[in-house]
MIMARLO-240102 format. One line per field, with one value per residue (C-alpha): residue number from 1; residue in three letters; x, y, z. Coordinates in steps of 0.5 Angstrom, whole numbers, padded with zeros to 4 digits, always signed. Layout:
// MIMARLO-240102
nr (NUM,...)
rest (Ala,...)
east (X,...)
north (Y,...)
up (Z,...)
// end
This chain:
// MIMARLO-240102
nr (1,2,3,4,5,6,7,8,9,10,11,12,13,14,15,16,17,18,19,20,21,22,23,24,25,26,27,28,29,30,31,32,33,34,35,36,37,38,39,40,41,42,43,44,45,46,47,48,49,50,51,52,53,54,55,56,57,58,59,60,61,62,63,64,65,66,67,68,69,70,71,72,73,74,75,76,77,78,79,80,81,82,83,84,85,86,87,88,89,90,91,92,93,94,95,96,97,98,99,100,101,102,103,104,105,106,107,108,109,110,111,112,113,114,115,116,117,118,119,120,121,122,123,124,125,126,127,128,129,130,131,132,133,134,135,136,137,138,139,140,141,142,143,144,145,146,147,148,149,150,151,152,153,154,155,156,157,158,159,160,161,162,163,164,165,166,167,168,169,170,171,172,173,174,175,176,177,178,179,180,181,182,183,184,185,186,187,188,189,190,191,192,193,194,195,196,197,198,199,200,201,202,203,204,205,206,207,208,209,210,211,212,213,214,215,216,217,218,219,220,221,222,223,224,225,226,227,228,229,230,231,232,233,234,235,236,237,238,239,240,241,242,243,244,245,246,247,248,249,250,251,252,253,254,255,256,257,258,259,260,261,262,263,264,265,266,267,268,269,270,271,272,273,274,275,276,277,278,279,280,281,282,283,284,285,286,287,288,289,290,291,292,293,294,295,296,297,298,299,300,301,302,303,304,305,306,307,308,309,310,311,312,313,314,315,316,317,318,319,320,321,322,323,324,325,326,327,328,329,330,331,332,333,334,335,336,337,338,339,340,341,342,343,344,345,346,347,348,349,350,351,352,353,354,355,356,357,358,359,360,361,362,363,364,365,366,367,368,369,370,371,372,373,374,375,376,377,378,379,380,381,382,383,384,385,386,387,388,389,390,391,392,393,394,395,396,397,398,399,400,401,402,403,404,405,406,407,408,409,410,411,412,413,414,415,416,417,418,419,420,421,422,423,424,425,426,427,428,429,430,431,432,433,434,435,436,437,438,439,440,441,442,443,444,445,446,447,448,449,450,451,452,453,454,455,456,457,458,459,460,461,462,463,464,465,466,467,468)
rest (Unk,Unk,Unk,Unk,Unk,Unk,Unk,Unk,Unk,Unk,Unk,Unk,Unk,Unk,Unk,Unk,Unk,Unk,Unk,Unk,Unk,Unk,Unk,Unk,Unk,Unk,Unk,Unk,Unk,Unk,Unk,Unk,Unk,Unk,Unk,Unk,Unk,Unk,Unk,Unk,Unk,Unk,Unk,Unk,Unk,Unk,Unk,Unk,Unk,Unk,Unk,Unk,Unk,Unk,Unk,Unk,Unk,Unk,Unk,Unk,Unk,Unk,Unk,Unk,Unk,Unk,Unk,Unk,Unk,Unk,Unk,Unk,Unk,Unk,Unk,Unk,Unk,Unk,Unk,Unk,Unk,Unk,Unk,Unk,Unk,Unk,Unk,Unk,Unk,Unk,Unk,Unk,Unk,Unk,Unk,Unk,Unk,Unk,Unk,Unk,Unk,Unk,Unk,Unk,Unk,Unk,Unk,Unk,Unk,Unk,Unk,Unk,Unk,Unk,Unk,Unk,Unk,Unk,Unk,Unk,Unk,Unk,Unk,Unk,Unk,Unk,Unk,Unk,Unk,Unk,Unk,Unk,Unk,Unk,Unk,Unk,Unk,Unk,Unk,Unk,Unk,Unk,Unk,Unk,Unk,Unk,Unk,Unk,Unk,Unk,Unk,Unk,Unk,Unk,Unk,Unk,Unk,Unk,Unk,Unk,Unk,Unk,Unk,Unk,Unk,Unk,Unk,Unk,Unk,Unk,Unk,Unk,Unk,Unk,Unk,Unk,Unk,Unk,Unk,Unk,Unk,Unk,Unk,Unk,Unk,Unk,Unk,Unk,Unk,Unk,Unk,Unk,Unk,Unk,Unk,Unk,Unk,Unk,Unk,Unk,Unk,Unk,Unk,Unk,Unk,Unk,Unk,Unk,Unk,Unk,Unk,Unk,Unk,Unk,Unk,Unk,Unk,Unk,Unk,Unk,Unk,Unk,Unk,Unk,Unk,Unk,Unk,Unk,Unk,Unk,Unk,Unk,Unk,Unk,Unk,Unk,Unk,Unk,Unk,Unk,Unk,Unk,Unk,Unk,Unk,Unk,Unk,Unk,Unk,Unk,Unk,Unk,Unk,Unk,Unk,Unk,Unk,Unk,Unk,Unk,Unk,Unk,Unk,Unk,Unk,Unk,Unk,Unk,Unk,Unk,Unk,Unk,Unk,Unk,Unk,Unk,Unk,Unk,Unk,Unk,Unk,Unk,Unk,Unk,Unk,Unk,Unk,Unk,Unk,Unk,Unk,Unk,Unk,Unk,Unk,Unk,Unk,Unk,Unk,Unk,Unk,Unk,Unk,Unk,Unk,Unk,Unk,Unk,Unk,Unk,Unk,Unk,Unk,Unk,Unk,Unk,Unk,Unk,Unk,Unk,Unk,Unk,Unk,Unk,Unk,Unk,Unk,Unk,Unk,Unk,Unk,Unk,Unk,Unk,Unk,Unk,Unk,Unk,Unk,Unk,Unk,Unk,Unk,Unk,Unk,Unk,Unk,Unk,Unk,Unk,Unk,Unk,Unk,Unk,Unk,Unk,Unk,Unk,Unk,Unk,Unk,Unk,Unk,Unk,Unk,Unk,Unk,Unk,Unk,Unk,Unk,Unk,Unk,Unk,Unk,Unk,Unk,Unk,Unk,Unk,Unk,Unk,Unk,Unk,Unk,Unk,Unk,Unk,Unk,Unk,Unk,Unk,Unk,Unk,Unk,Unk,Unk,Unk,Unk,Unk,Unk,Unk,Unk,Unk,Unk,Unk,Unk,Unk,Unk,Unk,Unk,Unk,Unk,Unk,Unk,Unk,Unk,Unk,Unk,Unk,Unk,Unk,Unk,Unk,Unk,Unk,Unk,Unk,Unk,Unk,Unk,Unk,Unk,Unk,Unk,Unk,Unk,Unk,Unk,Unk,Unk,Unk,Unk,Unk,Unk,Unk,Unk,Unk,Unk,Unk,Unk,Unk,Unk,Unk,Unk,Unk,Unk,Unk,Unk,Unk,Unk,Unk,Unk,Unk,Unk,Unk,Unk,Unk)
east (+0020,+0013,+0016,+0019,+0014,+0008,+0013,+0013,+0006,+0006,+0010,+0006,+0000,+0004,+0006,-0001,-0005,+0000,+0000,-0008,-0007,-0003,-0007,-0013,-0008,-0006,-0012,-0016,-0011,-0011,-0013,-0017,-0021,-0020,-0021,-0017,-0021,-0020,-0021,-0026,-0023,-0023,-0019,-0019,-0021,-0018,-0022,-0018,-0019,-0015,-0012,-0006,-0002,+0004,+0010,+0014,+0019,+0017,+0019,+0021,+0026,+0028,+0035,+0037,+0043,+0044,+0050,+0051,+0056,+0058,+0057,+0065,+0063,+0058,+0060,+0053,+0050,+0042,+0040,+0046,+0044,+0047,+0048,+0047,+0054,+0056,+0058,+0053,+0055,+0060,+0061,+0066,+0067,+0069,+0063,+0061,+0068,+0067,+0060,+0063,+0068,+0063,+0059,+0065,+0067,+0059,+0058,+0065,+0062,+0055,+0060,+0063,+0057,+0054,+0059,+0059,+0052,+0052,+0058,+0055,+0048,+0052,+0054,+0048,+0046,+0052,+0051,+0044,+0042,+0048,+0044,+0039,+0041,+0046,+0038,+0036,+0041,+0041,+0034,+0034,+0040,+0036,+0030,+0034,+0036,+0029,+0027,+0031,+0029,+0023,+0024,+0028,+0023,+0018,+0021,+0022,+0015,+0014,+0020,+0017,+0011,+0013,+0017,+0024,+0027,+0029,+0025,+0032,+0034,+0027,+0027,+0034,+0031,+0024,+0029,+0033,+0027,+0025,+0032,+0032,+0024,+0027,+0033,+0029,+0023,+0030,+0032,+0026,+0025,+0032,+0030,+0024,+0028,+0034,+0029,+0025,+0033,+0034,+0027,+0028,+0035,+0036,+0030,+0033,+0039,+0036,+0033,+0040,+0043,+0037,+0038,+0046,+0045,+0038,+0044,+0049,+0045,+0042,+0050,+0051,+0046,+0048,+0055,+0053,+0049,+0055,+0059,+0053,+0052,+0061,+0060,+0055,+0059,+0059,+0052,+0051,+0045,+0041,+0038,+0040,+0036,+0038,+0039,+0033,+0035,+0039,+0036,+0044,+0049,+0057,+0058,+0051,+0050,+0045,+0043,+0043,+0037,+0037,+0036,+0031,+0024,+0023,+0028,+0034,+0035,+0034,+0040,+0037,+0031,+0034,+0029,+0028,+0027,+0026,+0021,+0017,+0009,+0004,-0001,-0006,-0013,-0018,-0026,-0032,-0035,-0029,-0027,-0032,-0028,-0022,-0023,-0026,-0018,-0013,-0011,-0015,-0010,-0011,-0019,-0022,-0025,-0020,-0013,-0008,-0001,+0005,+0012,+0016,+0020,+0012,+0010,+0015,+0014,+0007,+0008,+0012,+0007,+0003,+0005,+0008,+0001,-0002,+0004,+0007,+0002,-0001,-0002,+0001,+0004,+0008,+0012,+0012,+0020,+0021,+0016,+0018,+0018,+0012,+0013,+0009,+0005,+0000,-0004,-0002,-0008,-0014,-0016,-0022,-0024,-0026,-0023,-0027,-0023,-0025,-0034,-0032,-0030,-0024,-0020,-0013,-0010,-0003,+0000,+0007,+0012,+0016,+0022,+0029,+0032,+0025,+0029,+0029,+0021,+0020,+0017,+0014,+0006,+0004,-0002,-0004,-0008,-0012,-0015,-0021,-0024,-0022,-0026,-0023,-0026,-0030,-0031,-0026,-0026,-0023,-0026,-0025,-0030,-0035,-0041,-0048,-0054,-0059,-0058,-0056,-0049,-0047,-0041,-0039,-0036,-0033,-0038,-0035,-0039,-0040,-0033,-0029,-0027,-0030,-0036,-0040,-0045,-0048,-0050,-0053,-0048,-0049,-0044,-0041,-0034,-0029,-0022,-0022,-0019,-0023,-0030,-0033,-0039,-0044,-0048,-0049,-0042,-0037,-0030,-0027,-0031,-0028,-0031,-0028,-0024,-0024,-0029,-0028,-0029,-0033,-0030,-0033,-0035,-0038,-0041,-0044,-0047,-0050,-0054,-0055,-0058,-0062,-0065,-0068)
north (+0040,+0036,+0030,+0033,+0038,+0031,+0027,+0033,+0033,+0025,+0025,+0032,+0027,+0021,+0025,+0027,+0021,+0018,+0024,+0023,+0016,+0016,+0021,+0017,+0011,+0015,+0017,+0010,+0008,+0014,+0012,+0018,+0014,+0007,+0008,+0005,-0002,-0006,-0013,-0014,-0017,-0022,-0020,-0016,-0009,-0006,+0000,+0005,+0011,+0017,+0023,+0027,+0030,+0031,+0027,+0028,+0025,+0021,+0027,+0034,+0035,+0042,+0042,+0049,+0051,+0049,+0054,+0062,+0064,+0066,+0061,+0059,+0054,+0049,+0042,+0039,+0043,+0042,+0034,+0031,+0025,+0024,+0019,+0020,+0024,+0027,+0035,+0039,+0046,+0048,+0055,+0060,+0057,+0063,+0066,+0059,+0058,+0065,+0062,+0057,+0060,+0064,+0058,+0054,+0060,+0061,+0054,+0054,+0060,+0056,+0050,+0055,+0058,+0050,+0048,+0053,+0053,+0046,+0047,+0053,+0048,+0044,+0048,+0051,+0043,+0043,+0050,+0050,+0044,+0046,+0053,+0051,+0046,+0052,+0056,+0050,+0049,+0056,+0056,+0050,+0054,+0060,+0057,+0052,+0060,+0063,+0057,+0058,+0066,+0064,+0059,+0065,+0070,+0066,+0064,+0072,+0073,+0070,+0074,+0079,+0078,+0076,+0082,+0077,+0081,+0087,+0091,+0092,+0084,+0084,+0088,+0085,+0078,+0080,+0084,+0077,+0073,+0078,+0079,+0071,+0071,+0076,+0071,+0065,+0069,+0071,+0065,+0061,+0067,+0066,+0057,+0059,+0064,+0059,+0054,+0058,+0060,+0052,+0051,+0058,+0058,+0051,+0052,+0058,+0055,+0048,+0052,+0056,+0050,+0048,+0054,+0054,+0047,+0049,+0054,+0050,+0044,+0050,+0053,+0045,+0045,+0052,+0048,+0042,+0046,+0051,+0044,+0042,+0049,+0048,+0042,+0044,+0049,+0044,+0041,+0034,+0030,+0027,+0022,+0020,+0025,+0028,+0036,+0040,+0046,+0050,+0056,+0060,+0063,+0063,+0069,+0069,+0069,+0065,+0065,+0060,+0054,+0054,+0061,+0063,+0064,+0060,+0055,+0059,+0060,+0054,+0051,+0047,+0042,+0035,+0030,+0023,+0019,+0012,+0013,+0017,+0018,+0021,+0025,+0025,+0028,+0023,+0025,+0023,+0019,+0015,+0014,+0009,+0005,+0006,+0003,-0003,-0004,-0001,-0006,-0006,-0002,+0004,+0004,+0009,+0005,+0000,+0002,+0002,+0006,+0001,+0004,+0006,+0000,-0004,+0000,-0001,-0008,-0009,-0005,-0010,-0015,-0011,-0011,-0018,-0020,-0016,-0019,-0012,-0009,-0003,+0005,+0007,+0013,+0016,+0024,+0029,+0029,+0022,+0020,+0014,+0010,+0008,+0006,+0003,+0004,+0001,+0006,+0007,+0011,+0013,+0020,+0020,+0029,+0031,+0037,+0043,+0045,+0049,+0046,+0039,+0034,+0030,+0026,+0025,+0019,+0017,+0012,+0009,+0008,+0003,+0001,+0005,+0011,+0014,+0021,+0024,+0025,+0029,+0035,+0034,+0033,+0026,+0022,+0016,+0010,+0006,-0001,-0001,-0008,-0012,-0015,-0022,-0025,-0020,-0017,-0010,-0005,+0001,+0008,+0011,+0004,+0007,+0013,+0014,+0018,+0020,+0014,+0010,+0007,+0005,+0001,+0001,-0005,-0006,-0009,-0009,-0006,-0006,-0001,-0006,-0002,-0003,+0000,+0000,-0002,+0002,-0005,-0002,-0005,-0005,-0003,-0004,-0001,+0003,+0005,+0011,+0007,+0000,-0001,-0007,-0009,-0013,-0015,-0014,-0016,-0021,-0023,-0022,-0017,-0013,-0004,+0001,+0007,+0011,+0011,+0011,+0017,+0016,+0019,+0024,+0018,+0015,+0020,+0023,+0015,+0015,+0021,+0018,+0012,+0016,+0020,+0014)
up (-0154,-0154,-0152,-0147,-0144,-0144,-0140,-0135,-0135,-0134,-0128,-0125,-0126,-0123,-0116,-0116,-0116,-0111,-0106,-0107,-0106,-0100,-0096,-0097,-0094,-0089,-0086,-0087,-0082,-0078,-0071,-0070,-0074,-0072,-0065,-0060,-0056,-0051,-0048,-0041,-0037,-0030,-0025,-0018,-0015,-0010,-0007,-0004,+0001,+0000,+0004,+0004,+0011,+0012,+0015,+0021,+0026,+0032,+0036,+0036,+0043,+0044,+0047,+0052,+0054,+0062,+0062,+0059,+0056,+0049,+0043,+0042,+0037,+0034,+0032,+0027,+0021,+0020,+0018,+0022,+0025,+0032,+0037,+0046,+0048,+0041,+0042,+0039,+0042,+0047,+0050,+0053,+0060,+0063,+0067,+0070,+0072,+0076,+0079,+0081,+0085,+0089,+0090,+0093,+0097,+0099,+0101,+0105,+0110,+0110,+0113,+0118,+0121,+0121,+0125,+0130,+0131,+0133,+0138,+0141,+0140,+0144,+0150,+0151,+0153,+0158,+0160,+0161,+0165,+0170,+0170,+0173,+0178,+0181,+0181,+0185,+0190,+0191,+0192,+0198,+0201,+0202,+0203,+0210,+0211,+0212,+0216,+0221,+0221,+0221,+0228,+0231,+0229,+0233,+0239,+0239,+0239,+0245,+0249,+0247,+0249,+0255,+0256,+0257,+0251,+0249,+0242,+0239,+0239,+0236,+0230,+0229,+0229,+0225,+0220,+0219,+0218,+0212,+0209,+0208,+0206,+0201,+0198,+0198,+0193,+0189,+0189,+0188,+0181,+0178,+0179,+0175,+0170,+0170,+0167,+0162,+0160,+0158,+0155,+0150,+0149,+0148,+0143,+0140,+0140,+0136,+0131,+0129,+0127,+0123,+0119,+0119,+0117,+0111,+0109,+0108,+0105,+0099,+0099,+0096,+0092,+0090,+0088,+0085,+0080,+0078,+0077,+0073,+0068,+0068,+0065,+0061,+0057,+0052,+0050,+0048,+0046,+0051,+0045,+0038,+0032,+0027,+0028,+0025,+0025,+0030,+0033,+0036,+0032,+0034,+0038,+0041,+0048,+0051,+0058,+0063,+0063,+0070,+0072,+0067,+0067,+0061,+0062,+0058,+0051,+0047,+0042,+0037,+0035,+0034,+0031,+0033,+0027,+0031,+0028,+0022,+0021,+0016,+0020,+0015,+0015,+0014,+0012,+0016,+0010,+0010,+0018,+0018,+0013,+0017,+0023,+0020,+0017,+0023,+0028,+0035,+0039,+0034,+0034,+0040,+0045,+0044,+0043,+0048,+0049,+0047,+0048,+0042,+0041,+0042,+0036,+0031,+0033,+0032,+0026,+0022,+0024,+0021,+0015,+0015,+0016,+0010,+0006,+0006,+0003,+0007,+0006,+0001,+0002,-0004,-0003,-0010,-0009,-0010,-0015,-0017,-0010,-0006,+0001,+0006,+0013,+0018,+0022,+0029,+0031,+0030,+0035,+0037,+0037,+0029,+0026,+0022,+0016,+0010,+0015,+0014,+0019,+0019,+0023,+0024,+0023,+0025,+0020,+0022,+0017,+0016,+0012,+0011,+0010,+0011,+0015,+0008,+0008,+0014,+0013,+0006,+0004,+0003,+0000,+0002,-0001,+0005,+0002,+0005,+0000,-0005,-0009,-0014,-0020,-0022,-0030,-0031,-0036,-0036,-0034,-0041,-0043,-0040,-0042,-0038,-0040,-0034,-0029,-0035,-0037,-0044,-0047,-0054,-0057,-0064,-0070,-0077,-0082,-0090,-0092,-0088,-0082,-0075,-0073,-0065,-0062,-0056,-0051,-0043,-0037,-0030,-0027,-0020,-0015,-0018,-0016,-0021,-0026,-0028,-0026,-0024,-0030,-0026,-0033,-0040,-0042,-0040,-0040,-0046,-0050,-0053,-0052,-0054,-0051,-0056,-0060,-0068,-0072,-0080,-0085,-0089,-0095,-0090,-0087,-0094,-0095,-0088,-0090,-0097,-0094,-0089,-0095,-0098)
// end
């Protein structure tokens, strides 16, 4: 029974000084107390400028109804991409089709009234200048009457005179002569009126066919634009795009585009994604870094209008040129892609936001399948320099005191395992990951990044060496 209960106790012993043993193990191996180092290396440094904005369609084209009538069926769904002519939405006809037929029963009696304005036009031409040439031929008659009246009244006076004809005879010649005064005034006056009569109704006449025809011109008009809103009971794409969002309901009545005063109620917004941009918001302290590296035809002063085409053109060439590394723009909805701009335009008016300047900054995107970012919040890396065969290390490498830098590299101690060295560095350009070390190590030095940890014998011999 001894036997048995000292194995017992040997064992117990056993485990226990293995456990010791390997927990002693296990934390000299420990990497909080080793540290973790790295290697200064040489390579190259890419120092970025970052913004955020938002991505966005080339453009947002509002589409209105030229008709009215009720929403009888809509054909696309939010993201749909259409092409010119495809049907979006098509209306009831039946109020348009009414219109119509007013407008072509307008239009008939304009027509009427034009024709019979020119007709009465054209007698009046006829008719009138006949008028006056019976007035003149009249008035010639009457005065050849008065004339010879008057040569009567004459040779009558001096009969009278000579008291060779009688009073009788005289009053009927003097009564002659004044009844052929008087025709010849009345006809002289009916000349005059008849010509006045061919100058105002002639003119009268003129101006009733302009009106007849003003009339019947707007009556067509007023036709053609019932034939057009008939047509357009069912709305197409005037571009291609892809739908952005749908503003009417099927059952809605909309109102016509034509005779509204905000030019009718609008159907839908389509995007034209021919091409998609980042608008981002850029500080002043890095705009100046911007214009350094955007291409002539974006920097204010010197950049010019291209069409659509002329830009996407351009933008490719960019890129090509940059051998495809451009602004980097990534989205958080798909993180693991990173896609690829040139900046299109730098605008030249700053923006307040939250009393800090900021100027817009138009990056055009290029690439496939780039509708999908539209409308989602973007940030943007701009390589404003490169710097090549430089010493590199990482940012966790390095420690400061006041303006001071410090590295640690790694020295081996006495116990065996690895101690530092505090070393003073000049350091240089970072990206916000590696920093430039212009002085104090060089390429292939090893620093730590994490710096290791003493154990507690360690420690408590440190302090024992201090004391003596």
């Amino acid at each position: 029974m001894m036997n048995k209960r000292l194995i017992i106790a040997g064992v117990v012993v056993l485990i226990l000084v293995a456990g010791i043993y390997g927990l002693s193990k296990a934390r000299i191996s420990n990497p909080w107390l080793e540290g973790e180092r790295e290697t200064a290396k040489l390579g190259s440094l890419v120092i970025p400028v970052t913004a955020t904005g938002t991505v966005q369609a080339n453009r947002f084209i509002t589409i209105k109804s030229k008709a009215s009538g009720q929403v009888d069926r809509i054909h696309v769904v939010e993201g749909q991409v259409v092409q010119v002519g495809d049907i979006l939405v098509e209306l009831d006809p039946v109020d348009e089709k009414r219109r119509l037929e007013a407008s072509q029963a307008n239009l008939d009696r304009a027509q009427s009234a034009y024709e019979k304005t020119k007709i009465a036009l054209e007698n009046q031409r006829l008719d009138l200048p006949l008028q006056t040439r019976l007035a003149e031929a009249r008035l010639q008659d009457a005065e050849a009457r008065l004339k010879e009246a008057s040569y009567r009244w004459e040779k009558m006076k001096g009969y009278v005179e000579g008291n060779v004809a009688g009073d009788v005879e005289a009053v009927s010649t003097e009564a002659a002569y004044l009844v052929a005064k008087a025709a010849r005034d009345l006809a002289a006056y009916d000349l005059e009126r008849a010509r006045n009569n061919q100058t105002i109704l002639l003119k009268s006449a003129e101006q009733d066919v302009v009106q007849a025809e003003a009339a019947y011109v707007t009556s067509q008009k007023d036709l053609d634009e019932a034939k057009l809103r008939l047509e357009e009971t069912t709305v197409r794409a005037r571009s291609a795009g892809m739908v952005y969002n749908i503003i009417v309901n099927q059952g809605e009545m909309i109102q016509s585009g034509t005779s509204g005063f905000t030019g009718g109620t609008p159907v839908m917004t389509l995007a034209d994604i021919s091409a998609v941009y980042v608008s981002a918001q850029v500080d002043e302290a890095d705009i100046g870094a911007i214009r350094k590296i955007a291409p002539d035809y974006a920097r204010p002063g010197t950049s010019t209008k291209q069409s659509d085409e002329e830009y996407t053109r351009l933008a490719e060439a960019r890129l090509a040129e940059l051998g495809g590394q451009g602004v980097e723009v990534t989205v958080e909805a798909y993180r693991a892609n990173t896609y690829q701009g040139v900046i299109e335009r730098i605008l030249p008016e700053p923006q307040r936001i939250n009393n800090a300047l900021a100027f817009n900054v138009r990056v055009r995107l290029v690439g496939d399948d780039l509708q999908k970012l539209i409308g989602l919040q973007a940030d943007l890396s701009f390589t404003t320099e490169k710097l090549d065969h430089i010493v590199l290390v990482k940012n966790e490498a390095l420690f400061s005191e006041g303006r001071d830098c410090y590295v640690y590299v790694p020295v081996k101690k006495s116990s065996g395992r690895w101690g530092e060295e505090k070393k003073p560095v000049k350091i240089g350009a970072t990206d916000g990951t590696f920093t430039e070390i212009v002085s104090g190590i060089k390429a292939g030095d090893d620093v730590w990044v994490k710096r290791p940890r003493e154990t507690e014998r360690e420690k408590e011999e440190s302090e024992n060496a201090g004391l003596r």
